[in-house]
C-alpha positions in Angstrom: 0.0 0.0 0.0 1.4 3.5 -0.9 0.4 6.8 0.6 1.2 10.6 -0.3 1.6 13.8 1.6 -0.4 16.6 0.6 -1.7 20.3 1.0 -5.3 20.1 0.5 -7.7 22.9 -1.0 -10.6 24.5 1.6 -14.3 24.5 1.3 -14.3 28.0 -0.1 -12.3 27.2 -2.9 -13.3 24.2 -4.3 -15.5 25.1 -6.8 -13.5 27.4 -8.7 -10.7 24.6 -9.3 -13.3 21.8 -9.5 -14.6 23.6 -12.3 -11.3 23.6 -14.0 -11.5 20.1 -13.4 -14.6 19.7 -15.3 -13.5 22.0 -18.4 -10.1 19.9 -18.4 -12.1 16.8 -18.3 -13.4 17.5 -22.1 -10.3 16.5 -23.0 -10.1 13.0 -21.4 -12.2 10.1 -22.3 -12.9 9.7 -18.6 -12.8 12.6 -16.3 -10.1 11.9 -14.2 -9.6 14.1 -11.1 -13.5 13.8 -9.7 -12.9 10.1 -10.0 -10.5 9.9 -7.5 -13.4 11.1 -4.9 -10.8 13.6 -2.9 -10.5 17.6 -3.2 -8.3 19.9 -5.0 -4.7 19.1 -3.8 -1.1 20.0 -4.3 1.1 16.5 -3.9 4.1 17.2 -1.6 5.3 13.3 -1.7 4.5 10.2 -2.9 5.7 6.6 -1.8 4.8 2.9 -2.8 5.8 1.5 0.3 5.2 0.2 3.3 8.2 0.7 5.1 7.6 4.1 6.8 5.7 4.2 10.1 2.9 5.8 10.9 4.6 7.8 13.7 7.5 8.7 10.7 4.0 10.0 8.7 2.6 12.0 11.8 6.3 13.5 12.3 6.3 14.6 8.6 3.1 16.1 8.8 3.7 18.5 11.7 7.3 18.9 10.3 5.5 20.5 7.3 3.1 22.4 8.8 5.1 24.1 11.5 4.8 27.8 11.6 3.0 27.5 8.3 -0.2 28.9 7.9 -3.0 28.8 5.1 -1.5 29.1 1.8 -3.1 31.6 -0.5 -2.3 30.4 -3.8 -2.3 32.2 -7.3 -2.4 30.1 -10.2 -1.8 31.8 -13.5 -0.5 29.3 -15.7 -1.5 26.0 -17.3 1.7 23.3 -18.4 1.3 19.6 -19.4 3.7 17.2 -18.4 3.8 14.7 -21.7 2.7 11.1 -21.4 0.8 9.6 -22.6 -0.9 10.2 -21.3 -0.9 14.3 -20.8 -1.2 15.2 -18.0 -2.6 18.9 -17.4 -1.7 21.0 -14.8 -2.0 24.8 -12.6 1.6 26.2 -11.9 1.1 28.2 -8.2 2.1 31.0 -6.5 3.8 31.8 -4.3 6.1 28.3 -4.6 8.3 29.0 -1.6 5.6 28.0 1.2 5.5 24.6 -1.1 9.4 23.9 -1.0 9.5 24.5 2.8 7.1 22.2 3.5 8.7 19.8 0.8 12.0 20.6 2.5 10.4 19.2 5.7 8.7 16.1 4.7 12.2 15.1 3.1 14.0 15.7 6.3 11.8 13.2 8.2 11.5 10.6 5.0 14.0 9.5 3.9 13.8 11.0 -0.1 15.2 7.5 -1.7 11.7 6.1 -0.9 10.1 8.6 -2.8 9.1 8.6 -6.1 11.8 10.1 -8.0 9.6 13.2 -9.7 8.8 13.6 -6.4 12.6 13.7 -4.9 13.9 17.3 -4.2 15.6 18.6 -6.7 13.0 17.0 -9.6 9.8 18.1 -7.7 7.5 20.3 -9.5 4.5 22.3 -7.5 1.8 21.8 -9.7 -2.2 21.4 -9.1 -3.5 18.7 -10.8 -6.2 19.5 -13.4 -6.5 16.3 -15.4 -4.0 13.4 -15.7 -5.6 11.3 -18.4 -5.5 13.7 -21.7 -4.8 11.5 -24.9 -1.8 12.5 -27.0 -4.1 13.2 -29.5 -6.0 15.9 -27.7 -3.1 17.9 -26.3 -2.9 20.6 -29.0 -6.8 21.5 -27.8 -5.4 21.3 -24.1 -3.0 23.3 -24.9 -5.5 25.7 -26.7 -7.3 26.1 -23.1 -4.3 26.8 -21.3 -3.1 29.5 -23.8 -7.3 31.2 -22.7 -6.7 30.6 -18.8 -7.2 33.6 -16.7 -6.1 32.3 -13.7 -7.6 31.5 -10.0 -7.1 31.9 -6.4 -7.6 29.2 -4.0 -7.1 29.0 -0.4 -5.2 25.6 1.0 -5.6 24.8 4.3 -5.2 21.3 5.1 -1.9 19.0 4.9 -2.9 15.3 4.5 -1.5 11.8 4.7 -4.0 10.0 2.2 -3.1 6.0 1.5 -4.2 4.1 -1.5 -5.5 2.0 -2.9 -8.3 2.3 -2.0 -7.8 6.0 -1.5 -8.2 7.0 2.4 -7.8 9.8 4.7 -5.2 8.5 6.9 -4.2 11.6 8.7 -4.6 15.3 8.3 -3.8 18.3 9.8 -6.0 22.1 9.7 -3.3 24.8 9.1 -4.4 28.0 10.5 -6.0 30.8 9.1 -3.9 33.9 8.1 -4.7 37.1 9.6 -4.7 39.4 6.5 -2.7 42.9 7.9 -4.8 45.7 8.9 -4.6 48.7 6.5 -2.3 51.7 7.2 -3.8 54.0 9.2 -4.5 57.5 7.4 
């Protein structure tokens, strides 16, 4: 059984990157990213093991979201990462709340038992918008990413999910971020 680590989109937000999700999906033969039945996400690690505890799990988790709040994310531009299949996908930022808690997972677990696009130094932020685009279809992905105006989503959730099945294992809320007051007059 293999699990992943990841920063997991809030209620509010859901629906704008959902329906990115569902104008992506035109693309695939199958939508892809509402049949996995889990929310928006950004994947900090993945691993097809067994080998690392469920206390080394809990550690990375609080690792990552020390002293981290919410992440307010921009995303402004749509890349594919060629297959086949394509996959298609929202590039955030900021990217530096990503790495740190990247950073931090990988100092807990051990990074050889990661997937190697997962691995710092290889890892790419990216949200997820549809990872089963034929070949032939990427120039009309491609098309739609050229006409994205971007979205803003709020994260506020870091998440140990196993699979297969896919299962909540363990999560943590990140808290919310006080926006500063305006200058006075």
């Amino acid at each position: 059984m293999g699990f992943s680590l990841n920063i997991r989109i809030g209620a509010a937000s859901v629906s704008a990157v959902t329906a990115l999700w569902d104008e992506v999906s035109a693309f695939e033969e199958q939508p892809s990213m509402r049949a996995l039945g889990y929310p928006p996400h950004l994947t900090l690690a993945i691993y097809d093991t067994d080998d690392v505890s469920e206390e080394a799990r809990k550690n990375a988790l609080a690792h990552a979201a020390a002293e981290e709040a919410e992440l307010r994310l921009r995303f402004d531009r749509i890349g594919v990462f060629d297959g086949p299949p394509v996959v298609v996908w929202a590039d955030p930022e900021p990217k530096e709340p990503l790495m740190r808690m990247h950073h931090a997972i990988h100092a807990v677990i051990d990074s050889s038992l990661c997937r190697p696009y997962y691995r710092p130094g290889a890892w790419v932020p990216h949200l997820t918008l549809g990872m089963a685009v034929p070949v032939e279809r990427r120039d009309a992905a491609m098309a739609f990413a050229h006409n994205f105006r971007g979205v803003e989503a709020i994260f506020d959730v870091i998440d140990c999910v196993t699979f297969p099945p896919l299962r909540i294992a363990l999560e943590t809320q990140l808290p919310g971020r006080l926006d500063p007051l305006p200058a006075a007059p």
